[in-house]
DSSP file (Angstrom, degrees, kcal/mol; ACC not computed):
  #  RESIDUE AA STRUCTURE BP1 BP2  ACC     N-H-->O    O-->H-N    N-H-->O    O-->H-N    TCO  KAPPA ALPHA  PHI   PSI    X-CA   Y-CA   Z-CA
    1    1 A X     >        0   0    0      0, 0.0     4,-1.2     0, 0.0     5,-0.1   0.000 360.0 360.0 360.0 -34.9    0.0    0.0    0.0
    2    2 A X  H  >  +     0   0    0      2,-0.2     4,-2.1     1,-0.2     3,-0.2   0.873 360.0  57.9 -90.8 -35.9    2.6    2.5    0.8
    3    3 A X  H  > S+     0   0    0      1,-0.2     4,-4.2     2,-0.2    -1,-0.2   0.943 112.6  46.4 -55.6 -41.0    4.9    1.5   -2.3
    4    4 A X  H  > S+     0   0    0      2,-0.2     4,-1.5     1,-0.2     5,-0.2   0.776 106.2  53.9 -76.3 -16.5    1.5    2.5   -4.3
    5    5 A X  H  X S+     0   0    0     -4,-1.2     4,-5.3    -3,-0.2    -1,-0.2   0.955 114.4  50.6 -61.8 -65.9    0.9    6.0   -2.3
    6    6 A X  H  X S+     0   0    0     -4,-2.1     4,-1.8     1,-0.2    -2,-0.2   0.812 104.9  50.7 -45.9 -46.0    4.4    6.4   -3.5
    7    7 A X  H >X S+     0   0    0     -4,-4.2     4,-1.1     2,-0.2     3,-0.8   0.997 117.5  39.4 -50.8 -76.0    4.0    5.5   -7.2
    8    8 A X  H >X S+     0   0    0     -4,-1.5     3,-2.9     1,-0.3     4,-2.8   0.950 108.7  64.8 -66.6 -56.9    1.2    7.8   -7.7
    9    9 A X  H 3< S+     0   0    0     -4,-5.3    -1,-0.3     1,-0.2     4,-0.3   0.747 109.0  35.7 -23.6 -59.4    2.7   10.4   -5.5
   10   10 A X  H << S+     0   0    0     -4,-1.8    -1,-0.2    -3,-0.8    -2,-0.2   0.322 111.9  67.6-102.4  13.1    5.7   11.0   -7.8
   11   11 A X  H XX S+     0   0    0     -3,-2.9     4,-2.1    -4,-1.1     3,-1.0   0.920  95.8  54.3 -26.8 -86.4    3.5   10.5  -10.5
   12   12 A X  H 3X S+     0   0    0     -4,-2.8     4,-0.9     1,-0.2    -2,-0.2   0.414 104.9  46.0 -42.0 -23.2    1.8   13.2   -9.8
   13   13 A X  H 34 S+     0   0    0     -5,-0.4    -1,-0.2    -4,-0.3    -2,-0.1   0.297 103.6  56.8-142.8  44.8    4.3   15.7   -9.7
   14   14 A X  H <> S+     0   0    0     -3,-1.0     4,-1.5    -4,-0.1     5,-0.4   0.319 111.6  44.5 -68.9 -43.0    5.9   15.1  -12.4
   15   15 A X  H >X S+     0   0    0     -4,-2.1     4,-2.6     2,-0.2     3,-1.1   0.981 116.5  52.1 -65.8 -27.0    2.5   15.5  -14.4
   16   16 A X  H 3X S+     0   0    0     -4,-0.9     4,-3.4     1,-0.4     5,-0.3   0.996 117.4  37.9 -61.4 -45.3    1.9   18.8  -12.1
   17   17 A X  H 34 S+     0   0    0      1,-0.3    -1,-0.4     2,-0.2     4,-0.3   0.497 112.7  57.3 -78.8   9.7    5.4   20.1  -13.0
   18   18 A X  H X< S+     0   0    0     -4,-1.5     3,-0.7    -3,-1.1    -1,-0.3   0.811 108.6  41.0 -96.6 -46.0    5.1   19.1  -16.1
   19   19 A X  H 3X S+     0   0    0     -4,-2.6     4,-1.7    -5,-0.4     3,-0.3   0.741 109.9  56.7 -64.8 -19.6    1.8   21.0  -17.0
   20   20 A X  T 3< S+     0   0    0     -4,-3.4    -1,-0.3    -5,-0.3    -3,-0.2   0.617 110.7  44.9-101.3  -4.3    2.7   24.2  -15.3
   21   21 A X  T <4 S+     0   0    0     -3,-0.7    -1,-0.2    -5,-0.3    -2,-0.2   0.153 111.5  57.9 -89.3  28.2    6.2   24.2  -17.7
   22   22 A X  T >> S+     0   0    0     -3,-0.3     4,-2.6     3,-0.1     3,-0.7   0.723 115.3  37.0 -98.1 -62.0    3.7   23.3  -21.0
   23   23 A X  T 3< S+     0   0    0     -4,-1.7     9,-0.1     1,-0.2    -3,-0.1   0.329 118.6  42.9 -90.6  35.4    1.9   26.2  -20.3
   24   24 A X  T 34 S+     0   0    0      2,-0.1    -1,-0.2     3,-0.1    -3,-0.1   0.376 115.5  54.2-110.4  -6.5    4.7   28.7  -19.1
   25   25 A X  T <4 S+     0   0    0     -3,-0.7    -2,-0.2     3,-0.1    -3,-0.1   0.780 117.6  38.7 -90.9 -33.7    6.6   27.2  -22.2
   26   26 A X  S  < S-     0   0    0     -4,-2.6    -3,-0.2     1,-0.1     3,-0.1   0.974  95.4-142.2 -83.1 -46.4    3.2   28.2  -24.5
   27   27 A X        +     0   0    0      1,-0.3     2,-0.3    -5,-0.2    -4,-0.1   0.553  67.5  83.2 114.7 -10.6    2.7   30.9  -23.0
   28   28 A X     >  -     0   0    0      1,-0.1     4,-0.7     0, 0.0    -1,-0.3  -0.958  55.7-153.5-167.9 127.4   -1.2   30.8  -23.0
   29   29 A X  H  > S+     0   0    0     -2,-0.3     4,-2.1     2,-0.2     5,-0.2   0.905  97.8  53.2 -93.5 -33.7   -3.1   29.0  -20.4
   30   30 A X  H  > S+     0   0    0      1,-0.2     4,-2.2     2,-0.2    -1,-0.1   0.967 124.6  29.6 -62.1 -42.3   -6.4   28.6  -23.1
   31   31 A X  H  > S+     0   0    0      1,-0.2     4,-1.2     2,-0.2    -2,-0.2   0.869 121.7  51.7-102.8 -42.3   -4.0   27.1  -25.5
   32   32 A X  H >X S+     0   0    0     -4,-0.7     4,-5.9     1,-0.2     3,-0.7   0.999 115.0  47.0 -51.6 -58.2   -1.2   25.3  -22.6
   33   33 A X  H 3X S+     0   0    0     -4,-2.1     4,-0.7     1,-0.3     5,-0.4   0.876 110.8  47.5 -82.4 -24.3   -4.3   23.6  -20.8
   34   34 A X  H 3X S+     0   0    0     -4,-2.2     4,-1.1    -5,-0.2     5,-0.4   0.857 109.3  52.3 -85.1   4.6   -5.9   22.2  -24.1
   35   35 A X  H <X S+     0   0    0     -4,-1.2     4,-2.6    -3,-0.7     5,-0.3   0.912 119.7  43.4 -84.4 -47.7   -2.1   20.7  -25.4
   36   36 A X  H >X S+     0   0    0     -4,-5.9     4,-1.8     1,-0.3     3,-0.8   0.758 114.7  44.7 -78.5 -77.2   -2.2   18.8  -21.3
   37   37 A X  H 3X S+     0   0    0     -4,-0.7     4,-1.3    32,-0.3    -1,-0.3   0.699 120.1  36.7 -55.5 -20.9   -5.5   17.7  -21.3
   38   38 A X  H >X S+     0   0    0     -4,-1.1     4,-1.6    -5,-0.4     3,-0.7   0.962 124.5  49.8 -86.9 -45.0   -5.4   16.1  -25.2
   39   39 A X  H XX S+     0   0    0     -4,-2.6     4,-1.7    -3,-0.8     3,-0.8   0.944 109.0  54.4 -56.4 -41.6   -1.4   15.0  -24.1
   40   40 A X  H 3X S+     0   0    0     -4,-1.8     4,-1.9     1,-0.3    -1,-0.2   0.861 109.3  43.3 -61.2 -37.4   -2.9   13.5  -20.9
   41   41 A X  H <X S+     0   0    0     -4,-1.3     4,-3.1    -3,-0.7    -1,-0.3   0.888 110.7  53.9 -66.6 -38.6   -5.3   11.3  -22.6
   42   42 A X  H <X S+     0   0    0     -4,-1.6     4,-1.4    -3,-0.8    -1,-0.2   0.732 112.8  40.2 -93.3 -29.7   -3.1   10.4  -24.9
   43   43 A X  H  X S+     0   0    0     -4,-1.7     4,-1.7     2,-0.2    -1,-0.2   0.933 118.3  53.2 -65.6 -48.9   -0.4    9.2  -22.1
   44   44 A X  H >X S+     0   0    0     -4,-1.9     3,-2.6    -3,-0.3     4,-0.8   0.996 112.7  46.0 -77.6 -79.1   -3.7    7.8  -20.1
   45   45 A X  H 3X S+     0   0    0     -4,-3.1     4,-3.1     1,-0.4     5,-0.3   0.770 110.9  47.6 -39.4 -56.7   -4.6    5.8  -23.3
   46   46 A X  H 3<>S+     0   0    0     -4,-1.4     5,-2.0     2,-0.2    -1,-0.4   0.601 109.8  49.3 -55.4 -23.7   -1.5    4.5  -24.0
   47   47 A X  H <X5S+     0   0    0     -3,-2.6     4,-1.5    -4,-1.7    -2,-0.2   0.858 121.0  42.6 -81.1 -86.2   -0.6    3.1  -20.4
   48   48 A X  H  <5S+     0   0    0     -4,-0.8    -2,-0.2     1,-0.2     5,-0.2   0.567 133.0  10.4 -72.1 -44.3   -4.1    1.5  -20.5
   49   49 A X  T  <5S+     0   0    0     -4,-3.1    -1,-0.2    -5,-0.3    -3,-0.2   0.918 133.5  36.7-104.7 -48.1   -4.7   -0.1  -24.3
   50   50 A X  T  45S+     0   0    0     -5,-0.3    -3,-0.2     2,-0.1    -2,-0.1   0.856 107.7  62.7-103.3 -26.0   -1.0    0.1  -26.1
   51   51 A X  S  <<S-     0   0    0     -5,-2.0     2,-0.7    -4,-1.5    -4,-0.0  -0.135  78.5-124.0 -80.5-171.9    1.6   -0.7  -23.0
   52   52 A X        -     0   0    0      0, 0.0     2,-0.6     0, 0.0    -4,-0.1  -0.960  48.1-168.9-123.9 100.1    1.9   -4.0  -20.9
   53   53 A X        -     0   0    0     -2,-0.7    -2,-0.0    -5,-0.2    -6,-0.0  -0.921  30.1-152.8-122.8 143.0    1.5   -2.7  -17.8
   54   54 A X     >  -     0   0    0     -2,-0.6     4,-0.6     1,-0.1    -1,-0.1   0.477  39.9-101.6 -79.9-162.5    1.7   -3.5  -14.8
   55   55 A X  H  > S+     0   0    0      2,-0.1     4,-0.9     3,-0.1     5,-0.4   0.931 118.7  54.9 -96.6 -34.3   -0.2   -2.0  -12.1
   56   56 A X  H >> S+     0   0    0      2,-0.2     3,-2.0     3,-0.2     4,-1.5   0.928 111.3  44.4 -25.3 -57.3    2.6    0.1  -10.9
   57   57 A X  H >> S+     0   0    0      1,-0.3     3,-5.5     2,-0.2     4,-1.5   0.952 114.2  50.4 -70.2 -64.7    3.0    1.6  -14.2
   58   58 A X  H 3<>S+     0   0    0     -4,-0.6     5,-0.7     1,-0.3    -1,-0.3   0.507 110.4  46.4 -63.3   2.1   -0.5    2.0  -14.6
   59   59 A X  I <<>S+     0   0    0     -3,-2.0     5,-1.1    -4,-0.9    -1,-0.3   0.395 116.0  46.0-120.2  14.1   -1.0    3.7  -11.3
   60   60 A X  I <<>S+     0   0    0     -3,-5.5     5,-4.3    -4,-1.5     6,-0.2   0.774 123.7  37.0 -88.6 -48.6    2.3    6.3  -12.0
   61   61 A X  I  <>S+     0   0    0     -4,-1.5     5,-5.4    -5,-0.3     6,-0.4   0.978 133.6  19.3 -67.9 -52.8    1.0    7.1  -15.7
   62   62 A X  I   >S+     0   0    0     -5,-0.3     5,-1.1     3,-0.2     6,-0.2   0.998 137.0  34.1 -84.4 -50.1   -2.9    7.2  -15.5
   63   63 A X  I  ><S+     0   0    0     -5,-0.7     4,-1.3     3,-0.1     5,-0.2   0.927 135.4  18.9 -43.7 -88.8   -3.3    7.8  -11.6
   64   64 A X  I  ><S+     0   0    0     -5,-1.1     4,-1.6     3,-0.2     5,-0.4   0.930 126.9  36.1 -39.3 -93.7   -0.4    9.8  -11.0
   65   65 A X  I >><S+     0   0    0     -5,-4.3     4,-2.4     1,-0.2     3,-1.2   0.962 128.4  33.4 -44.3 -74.5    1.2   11.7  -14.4
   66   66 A X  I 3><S+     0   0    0     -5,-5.4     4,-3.3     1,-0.2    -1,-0.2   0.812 114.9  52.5 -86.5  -5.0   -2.1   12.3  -16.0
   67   67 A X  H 3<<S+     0   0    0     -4,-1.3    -1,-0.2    -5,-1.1    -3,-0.2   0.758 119.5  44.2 -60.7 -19.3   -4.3   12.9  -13.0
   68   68 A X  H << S+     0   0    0     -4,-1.6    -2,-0.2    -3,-1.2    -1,-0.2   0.833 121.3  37.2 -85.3 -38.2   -1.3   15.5  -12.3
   69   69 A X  H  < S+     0   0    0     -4,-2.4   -32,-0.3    -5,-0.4    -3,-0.2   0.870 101.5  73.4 -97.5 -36.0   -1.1   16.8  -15.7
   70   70 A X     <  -     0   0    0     -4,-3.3     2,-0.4    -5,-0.3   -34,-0.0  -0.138  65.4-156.2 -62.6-178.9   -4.5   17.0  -16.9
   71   71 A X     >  +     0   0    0    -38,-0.2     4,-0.7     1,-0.1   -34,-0.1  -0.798  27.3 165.4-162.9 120.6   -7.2   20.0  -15.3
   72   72 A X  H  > S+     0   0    0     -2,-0.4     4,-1.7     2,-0.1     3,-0.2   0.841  88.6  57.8 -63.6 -66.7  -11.0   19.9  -15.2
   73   73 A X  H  >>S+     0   0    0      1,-0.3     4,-1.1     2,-0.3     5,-0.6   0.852 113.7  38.2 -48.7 -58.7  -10.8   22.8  -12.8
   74   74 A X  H  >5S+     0   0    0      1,-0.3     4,-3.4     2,-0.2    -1,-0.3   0.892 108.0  54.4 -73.1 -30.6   -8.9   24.9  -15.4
   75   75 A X  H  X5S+     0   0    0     -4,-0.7     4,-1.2    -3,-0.2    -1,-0.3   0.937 112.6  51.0 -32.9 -61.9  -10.4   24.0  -18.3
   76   76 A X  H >X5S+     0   0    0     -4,-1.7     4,-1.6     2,-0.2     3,-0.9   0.920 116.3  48.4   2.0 -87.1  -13.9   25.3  -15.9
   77   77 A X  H 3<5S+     0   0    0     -4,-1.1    -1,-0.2     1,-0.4    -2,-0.2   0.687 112.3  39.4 -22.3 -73.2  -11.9   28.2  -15.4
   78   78 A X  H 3X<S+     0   0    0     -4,-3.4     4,-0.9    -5,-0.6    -1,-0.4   0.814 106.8  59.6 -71.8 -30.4  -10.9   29.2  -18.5
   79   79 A X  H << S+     0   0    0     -4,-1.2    -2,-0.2    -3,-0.9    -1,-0.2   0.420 105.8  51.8 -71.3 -26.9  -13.7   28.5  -20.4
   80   80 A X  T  < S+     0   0    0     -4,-1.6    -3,-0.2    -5,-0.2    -1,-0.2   0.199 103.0  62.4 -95.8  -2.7  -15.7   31.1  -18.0
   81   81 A X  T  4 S+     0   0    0     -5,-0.4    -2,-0.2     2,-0.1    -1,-0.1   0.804 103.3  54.9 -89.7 -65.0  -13.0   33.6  -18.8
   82   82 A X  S  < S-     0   0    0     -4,-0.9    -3,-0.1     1,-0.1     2,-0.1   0.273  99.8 -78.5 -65.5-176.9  -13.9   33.5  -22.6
   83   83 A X     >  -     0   0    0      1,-0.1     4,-1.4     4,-0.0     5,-0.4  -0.391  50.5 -99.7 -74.7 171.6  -17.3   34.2  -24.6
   84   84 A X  H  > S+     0   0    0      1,-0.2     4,-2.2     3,-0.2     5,-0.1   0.976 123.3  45.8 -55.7 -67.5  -20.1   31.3  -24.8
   85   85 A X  H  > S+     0   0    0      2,-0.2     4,-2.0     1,-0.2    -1,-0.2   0.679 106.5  46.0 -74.2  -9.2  -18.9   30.5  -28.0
   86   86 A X  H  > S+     0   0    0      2,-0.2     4,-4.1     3,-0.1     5,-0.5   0.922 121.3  53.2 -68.0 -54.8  -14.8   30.3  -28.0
   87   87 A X  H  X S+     0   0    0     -4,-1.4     4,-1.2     1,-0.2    -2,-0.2   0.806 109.5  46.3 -57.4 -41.3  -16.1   28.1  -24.4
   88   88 A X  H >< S+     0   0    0     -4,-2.2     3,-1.3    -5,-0.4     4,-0.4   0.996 120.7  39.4 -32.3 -81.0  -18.6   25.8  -26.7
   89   89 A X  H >X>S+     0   0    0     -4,-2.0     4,-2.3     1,-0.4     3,-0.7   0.803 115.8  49.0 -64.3 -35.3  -15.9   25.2  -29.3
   90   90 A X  H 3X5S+     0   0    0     -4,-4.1     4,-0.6     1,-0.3    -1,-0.4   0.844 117.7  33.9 -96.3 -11.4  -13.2   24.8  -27.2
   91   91 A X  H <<5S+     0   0    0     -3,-1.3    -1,-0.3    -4,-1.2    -2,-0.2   0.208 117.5  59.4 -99.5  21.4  -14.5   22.3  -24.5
   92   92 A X  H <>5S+     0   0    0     -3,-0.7     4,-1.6    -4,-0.4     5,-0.2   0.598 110.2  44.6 -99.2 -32.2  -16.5   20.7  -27.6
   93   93 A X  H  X5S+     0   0    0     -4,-2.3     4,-3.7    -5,-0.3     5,-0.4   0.916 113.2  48.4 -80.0 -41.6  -12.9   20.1  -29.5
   94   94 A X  H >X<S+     0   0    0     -4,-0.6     3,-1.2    -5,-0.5     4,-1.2   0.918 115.9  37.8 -63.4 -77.8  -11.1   18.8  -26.6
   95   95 A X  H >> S+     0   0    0      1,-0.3     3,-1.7     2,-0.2     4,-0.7   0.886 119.4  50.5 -69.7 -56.7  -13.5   16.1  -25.4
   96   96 A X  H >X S+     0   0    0     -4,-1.6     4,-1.3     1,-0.3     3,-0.7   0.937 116.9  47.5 -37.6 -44.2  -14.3   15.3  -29.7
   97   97 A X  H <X S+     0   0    0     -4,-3.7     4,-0.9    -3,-1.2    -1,-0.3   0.644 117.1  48.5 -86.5  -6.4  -10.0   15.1  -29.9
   98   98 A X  H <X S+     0   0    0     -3,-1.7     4,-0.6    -4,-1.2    -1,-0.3   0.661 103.9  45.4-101.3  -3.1  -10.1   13.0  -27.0
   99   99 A X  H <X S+     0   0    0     -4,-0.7     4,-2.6    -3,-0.7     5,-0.2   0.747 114.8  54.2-100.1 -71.5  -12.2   10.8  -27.4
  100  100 A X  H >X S+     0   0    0     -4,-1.3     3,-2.5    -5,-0.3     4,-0.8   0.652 109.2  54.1   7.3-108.0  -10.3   10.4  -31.4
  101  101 A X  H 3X S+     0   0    0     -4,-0.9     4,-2.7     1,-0.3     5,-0.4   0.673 112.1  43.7 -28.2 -77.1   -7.0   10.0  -29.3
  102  102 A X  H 3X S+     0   0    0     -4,-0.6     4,-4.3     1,-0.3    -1,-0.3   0.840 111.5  53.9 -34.7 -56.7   -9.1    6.9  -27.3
  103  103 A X  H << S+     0   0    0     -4,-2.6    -1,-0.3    -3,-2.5    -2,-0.2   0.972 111.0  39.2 -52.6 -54.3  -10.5    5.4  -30.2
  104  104 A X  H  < S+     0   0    0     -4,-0.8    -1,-0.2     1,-0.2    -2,-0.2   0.962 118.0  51.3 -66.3 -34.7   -7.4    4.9  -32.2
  105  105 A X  H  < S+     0   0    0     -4,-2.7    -1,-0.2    -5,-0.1    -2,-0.2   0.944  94.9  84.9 -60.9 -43.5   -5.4    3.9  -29.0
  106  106 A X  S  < S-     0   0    0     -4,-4.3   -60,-0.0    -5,-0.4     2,-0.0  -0.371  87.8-105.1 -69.6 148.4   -8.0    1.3  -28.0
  107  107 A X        -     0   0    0      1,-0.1     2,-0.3    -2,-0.1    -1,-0.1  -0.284  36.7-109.9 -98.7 129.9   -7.9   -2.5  -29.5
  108  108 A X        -     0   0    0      1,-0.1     2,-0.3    -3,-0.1    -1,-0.1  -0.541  35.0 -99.3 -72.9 125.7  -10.1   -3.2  -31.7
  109  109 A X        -     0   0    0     -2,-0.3     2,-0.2     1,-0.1    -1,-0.1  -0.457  33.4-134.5 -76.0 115.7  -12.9   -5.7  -30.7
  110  110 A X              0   0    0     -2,-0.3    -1,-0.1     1,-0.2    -3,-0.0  -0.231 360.0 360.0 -80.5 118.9  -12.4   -9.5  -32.0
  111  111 A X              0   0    0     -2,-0.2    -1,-0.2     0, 0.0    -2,-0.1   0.697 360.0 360.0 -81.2 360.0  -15.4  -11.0  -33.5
């Protein structure tokens, strides 16, 4: 139990530090937050459908890294900053490009 506290733990902040240098390295928190959340899924996806992973890896990468590196709350946040419609389009693109990202990653069902 405590190895797995640990796993997630430094999971997590790497994905924290990692998302607060994507967006000081973009430069733009609308445009930083939607580059983590589509990267996060795409980390998320890939630990879960394309790696062999254990549960360790799968609780540093999905728990840990992209629970760290994605944000609801700023996505919220941001989206309440802009007009109704940049805030339509842009939490309509992210969850449509994330859900993309999921499909291709996930294994295709054998009939």
């Amino acid at each position: 139990m405590l190895i797995n506290l640990l796993i997630v733990s430094l999971g997590g902040v790497v994905g924290s530090v990692s998302r607060w240098q994507t967006i000081e390295i973009v430069g733009s928190s609308l445009i930083g937050v939607f580059i983590v959340n589509i990267l996060g899924v795409l980390v998320a996806g890939v630990a879960a459908y394309r790696m062999k992973a254990t549960e360790a890896k799968q609780l540093f990468w999905i728990t840990g890294f992209a629970g760290g590196f994605t944000t609801f709350s700023s996505l919220a946040l941001i989206s309440t900053e802009e007009s109704i419609v940049t805030s339509s389009i842009y939490v309509t693109a992210m969850l449509v490009i994330s859900m993309l990202v999921l499909t291709v990653l996930r294994p295709k069902a054998k009939k």
